[in-house]
C-alpha positions as CSV (number, residue, x, y, z in Angstrom):
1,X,86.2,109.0,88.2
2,X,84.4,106.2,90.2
3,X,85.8,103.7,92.5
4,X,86.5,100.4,91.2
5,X,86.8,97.4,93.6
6,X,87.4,94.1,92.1
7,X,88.3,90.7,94.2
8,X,89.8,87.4,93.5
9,X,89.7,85.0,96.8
10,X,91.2,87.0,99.9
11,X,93.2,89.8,97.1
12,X,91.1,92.9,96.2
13,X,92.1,95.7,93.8
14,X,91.0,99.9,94.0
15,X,91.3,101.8,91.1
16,X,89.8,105.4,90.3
17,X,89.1,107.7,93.2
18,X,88.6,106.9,96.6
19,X,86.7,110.4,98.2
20,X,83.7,111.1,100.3
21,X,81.3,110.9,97.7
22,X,82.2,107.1,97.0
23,X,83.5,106.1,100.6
24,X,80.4,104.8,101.7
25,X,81.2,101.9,98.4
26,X,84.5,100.9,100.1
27,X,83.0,100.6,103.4
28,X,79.9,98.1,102.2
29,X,82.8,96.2,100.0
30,X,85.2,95.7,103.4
31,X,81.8,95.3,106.0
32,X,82.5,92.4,108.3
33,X,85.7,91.0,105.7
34,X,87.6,89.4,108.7
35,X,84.8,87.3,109.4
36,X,85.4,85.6,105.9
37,X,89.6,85.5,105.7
38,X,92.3,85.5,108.3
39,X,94.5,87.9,105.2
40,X,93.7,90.6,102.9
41,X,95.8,91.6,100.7
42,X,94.8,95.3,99.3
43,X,96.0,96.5,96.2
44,X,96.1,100.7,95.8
45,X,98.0,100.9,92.6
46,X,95.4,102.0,90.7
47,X,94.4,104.6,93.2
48,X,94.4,107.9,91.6
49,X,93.2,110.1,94.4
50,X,92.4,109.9,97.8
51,X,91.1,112.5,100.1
52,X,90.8,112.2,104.2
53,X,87.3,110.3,104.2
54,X,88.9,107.5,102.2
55,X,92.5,107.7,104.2
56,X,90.1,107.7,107.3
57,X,88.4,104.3,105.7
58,X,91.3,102.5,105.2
59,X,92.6,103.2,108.6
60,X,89.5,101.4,110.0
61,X,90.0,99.2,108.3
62,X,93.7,99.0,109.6
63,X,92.5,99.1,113.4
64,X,89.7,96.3,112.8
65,X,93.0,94.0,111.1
66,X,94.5,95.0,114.3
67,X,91.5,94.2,116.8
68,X,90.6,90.8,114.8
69,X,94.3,89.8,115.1
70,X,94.3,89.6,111.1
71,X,96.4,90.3,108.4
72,X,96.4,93.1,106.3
73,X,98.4,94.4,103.7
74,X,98.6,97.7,101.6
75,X,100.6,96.9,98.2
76,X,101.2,99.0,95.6
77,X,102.4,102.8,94.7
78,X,99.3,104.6,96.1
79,X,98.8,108.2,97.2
80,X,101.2,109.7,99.3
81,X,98.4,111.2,101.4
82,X,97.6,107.6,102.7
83,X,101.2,106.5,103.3
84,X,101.9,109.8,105.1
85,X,98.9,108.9,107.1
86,X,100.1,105.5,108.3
87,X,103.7,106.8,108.5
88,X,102.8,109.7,111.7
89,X,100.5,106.6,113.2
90,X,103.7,104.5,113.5
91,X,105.8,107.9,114.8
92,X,103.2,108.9,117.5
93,X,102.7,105.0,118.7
């Protein structure tokens, strides 16, 4: 299964697979995005799979929110790979 990104305003939605085949899709979608809204609001409930090429894309995306001073949130009952991920950032920080 693909990757599906679909947007309405500052709210985007991922469903399918988010891997290294189809990372490269996400990264285009999200290029320069803080230099259009001050929020983001990124829905991962329809995220089936995700391997460490897409966990490592969403974390850049994290740390530009961060170095923008923007908002950025992560909604829905994703993969527990990617919450793991953020959960040892916030234990080792």
């Amino acid at each position: 299964m693909n990757i599906e990104i679909t947007s309405y305003n500052n709210q985007f939605k991922i469903r399918g697979v988010l891997n290294r085949q189809n990372v490269g899709v996400f990264i285009r979608e999200f290029k320069d995005v803080f230099d259009k809204f001050n929020s983001l609001t990124l829905s991962i409930e329809g995220l089936t799979s995700i391997d460490r090429y897409g966990v490592n894309a969403l974390a850049q995306l994290h740390n530009e929110s961060i170095s923008k001073q923007k908002r950025l949130s992560i909604i829905g009952m994703g993969c527990d790979d990617l919450y793991e991920h953020f959960k040892s950032e916030e234990t080792a920080a």
